[in-house]
SEVEXDO-149429 format. One record per residue (C-alpha): residue number from 1; residue in three letters; x, y, z. Coordinates in nm, 4 decimals. Example, Ala and Ser with C-alpha at 12.3 -4.5 7.8 and 13.67 -1.06 7.14 Angstrom:
// residues 2
<vexmi><n>1</n><res>ALA</res><u>1.2300</u><v>-0.4500</v><w>0.7800</w></vexmi>
<vexmi><n>2</n><res>SER</res><u>1.3670</u><v>-0.1060</v><w>0.7140</w></vexmi>
//
This chain:
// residues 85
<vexmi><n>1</n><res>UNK</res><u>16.3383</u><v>10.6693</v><w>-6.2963</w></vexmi>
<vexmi><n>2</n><res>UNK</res><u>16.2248</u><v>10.8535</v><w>-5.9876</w></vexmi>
<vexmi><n>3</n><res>UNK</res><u>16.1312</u><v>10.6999</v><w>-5.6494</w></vexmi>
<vexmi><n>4</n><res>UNK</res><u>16.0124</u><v>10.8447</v><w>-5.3213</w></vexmi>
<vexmi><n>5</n><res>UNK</res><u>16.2293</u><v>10.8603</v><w>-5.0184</w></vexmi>
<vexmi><n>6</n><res>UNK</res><u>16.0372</u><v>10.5758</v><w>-4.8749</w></vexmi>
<vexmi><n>7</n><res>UNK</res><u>16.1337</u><v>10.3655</v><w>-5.1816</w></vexmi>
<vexmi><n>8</n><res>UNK</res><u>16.5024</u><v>10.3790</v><w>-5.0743</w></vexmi>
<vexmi><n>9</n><res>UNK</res><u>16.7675</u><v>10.0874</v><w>-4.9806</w></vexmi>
<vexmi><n>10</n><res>UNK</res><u>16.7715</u><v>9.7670</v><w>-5.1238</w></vexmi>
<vexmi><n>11</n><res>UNK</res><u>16.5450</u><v>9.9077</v><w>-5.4291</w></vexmi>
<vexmi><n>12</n><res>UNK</res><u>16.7984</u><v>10.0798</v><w>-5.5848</w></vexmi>
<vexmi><n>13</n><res>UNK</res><u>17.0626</u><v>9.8450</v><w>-5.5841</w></vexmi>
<vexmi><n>14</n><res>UNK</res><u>16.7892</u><v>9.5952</v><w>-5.7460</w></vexmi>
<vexmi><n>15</n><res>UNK</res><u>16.6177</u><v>9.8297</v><w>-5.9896</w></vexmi>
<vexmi><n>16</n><res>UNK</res><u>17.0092</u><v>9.8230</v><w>-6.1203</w></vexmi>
<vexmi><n>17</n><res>UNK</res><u>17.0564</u><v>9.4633</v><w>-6.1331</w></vexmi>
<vexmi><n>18</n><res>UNK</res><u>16.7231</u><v>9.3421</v><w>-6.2456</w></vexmi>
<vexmi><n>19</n><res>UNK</res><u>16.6326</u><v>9.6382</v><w>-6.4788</w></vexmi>
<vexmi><n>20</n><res>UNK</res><u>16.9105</u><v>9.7823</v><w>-6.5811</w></vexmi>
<vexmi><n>21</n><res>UNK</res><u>16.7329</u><v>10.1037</v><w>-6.4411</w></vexmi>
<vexmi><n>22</n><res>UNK</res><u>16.8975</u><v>10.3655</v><w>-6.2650</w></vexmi>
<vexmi><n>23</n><res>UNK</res><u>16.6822</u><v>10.4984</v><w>-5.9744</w></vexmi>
<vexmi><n>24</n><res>UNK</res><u>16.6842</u><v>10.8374</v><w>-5.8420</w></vexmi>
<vexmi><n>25</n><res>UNK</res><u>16.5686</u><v>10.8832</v><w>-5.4559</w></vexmi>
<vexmi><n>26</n><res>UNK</res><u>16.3906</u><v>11.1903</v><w>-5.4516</w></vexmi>
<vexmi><n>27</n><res>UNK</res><u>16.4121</u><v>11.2901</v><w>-5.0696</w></vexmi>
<vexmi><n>28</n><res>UNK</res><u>16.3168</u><v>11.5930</v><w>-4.8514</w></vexmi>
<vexmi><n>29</n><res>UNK</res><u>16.5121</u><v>11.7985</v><w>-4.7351</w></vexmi>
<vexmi><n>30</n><res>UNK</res><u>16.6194</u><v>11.7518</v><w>-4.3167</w></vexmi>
<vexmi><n>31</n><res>UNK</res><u>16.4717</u><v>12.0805</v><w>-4.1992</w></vexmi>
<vexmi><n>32</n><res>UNK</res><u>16.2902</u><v>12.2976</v><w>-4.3954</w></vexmi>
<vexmi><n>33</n><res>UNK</res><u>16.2959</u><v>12.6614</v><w>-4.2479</w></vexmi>
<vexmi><n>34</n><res>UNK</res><u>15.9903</u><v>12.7146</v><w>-4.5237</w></vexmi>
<vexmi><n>35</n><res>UNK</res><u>15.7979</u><v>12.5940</v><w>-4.8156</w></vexmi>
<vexmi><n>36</n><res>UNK</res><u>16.0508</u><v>12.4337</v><w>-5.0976</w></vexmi>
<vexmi><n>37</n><res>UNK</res><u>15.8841</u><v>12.2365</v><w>-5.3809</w></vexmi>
<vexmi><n>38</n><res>UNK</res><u>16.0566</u><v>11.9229</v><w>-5.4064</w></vexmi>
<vexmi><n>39</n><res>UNK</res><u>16.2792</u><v>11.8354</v><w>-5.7209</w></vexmi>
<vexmi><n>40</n><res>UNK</res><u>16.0226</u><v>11.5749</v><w>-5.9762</w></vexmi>
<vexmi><n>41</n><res>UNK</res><u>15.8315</u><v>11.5086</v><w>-5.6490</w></vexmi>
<vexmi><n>42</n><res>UNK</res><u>15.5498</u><v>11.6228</v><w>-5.8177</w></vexmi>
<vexmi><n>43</n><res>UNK</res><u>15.5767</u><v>11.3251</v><w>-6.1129</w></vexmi>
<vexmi><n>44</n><res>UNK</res><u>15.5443</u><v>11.1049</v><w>-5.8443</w></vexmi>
<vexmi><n>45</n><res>UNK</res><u>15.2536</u><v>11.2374</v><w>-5.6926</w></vexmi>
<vexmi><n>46</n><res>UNK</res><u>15.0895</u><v>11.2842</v><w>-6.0011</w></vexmi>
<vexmi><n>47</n><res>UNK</res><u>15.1672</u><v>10.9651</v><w>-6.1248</w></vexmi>
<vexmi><n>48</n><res>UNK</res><u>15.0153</u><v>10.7862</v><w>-5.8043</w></vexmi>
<vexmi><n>49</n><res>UNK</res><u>14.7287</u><v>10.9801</v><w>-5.8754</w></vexmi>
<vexmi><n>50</n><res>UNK</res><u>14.6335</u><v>10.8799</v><w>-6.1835</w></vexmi>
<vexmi><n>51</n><res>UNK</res><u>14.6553</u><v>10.5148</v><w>-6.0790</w></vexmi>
<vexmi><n>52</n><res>UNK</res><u>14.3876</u><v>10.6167</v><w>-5.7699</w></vexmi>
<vexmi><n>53</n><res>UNK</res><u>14.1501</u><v>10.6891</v><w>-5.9668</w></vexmi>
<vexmi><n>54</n><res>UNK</res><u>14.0840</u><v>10.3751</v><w>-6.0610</w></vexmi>
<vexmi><n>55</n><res>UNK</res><u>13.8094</u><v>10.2163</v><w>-5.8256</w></vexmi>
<vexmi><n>56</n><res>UNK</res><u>14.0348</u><v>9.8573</v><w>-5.7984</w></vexmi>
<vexmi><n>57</n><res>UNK</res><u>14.3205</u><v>10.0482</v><w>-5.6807</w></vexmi>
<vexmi><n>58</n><res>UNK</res><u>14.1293</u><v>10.2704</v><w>-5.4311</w></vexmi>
<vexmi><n>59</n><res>UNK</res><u>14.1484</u><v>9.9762</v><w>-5.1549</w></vexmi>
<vexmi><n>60</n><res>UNK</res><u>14.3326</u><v>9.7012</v><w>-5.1257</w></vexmi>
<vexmi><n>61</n><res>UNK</res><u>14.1149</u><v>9.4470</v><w>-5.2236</w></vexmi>
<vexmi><n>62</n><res>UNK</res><u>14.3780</u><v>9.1719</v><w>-5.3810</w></vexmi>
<vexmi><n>63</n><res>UNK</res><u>14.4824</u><v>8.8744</v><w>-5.1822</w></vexmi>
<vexmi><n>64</n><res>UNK</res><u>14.8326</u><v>8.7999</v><w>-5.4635</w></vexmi>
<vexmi><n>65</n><res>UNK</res><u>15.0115</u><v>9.0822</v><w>-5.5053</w></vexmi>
<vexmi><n>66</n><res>UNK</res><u>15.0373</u><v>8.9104</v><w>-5.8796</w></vexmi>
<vexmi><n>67</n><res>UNK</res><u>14.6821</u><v>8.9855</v><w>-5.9041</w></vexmi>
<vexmi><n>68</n><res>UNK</res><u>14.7428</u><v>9.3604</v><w>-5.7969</w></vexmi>
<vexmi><n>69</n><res>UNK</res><u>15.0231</u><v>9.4068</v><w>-6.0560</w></vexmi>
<vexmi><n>70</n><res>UNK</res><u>14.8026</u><v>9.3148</v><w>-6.3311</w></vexmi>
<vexmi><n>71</n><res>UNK</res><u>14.5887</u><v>9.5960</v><w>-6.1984</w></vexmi>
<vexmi><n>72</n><res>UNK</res><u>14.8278</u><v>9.8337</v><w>-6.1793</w></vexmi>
<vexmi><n>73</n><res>UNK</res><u>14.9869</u><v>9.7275</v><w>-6.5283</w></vexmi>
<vexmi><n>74</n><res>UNK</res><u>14.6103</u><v>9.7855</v><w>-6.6942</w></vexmi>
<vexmi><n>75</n><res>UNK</res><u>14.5383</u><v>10.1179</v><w>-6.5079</w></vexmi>
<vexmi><n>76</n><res>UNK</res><u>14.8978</u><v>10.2623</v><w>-6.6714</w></vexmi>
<vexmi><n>77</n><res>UNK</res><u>14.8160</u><v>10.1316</v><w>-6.9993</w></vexmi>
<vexmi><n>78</n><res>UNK</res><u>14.4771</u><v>10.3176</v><w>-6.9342</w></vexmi>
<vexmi><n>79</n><res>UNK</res><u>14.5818</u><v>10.6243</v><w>-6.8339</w></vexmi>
<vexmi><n>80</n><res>UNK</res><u>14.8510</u><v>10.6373</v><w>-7.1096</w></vexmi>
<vexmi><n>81</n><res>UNK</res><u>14.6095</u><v>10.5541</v><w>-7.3855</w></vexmi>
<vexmi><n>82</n><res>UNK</res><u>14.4031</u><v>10.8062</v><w>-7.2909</w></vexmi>
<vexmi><n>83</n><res>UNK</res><u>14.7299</u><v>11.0611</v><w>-7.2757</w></vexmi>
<vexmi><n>84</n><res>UNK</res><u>14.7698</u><v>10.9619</v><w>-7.6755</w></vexmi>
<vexmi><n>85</n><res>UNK</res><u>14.4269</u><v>10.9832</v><w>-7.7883</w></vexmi>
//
């Protein structure tokens, strides 16, 4: 799996332990001296994308982040069932 650079620390020590997931920090570079796409940045940004445009996940309306994953969980399914069909 691939995570932004802000996703890293403590996640990928738990994504291994909990998940049995490896994680891959996708980072930029220090100083770029000119445009350089970044390495499967671009599957994250789409991916966060295609959850946006879903009105719930526009905002953050949700008081339990429980109640936010569920969201989440059934705009994925969403956008993956319309992917198949």
């Amino acid at each position: 799996m691939f995570a932004d650079g802000g996703y890293a620390g403590r996640l990928v020590e738990w994504a291994k332990q909990n998940t049995n997931l490896v994680l891959s920090i996708v980072e930029r570079p220090r100083a770029p001296p000119r445009f350089e796409p970044l390495p499967r940045r671009w599957v994250i940004e789409r991916s966060f994308g295609w959850l946006i445009k879903n009105r719930r996940l526009g905002r953050d309306f949700e008081q339990r982040t429980d109640g936010a994953e569920t969201l989440i969980r059934i705009a994925a399914t969403a956008t993956m069932l319309r992917r198949i069909a």
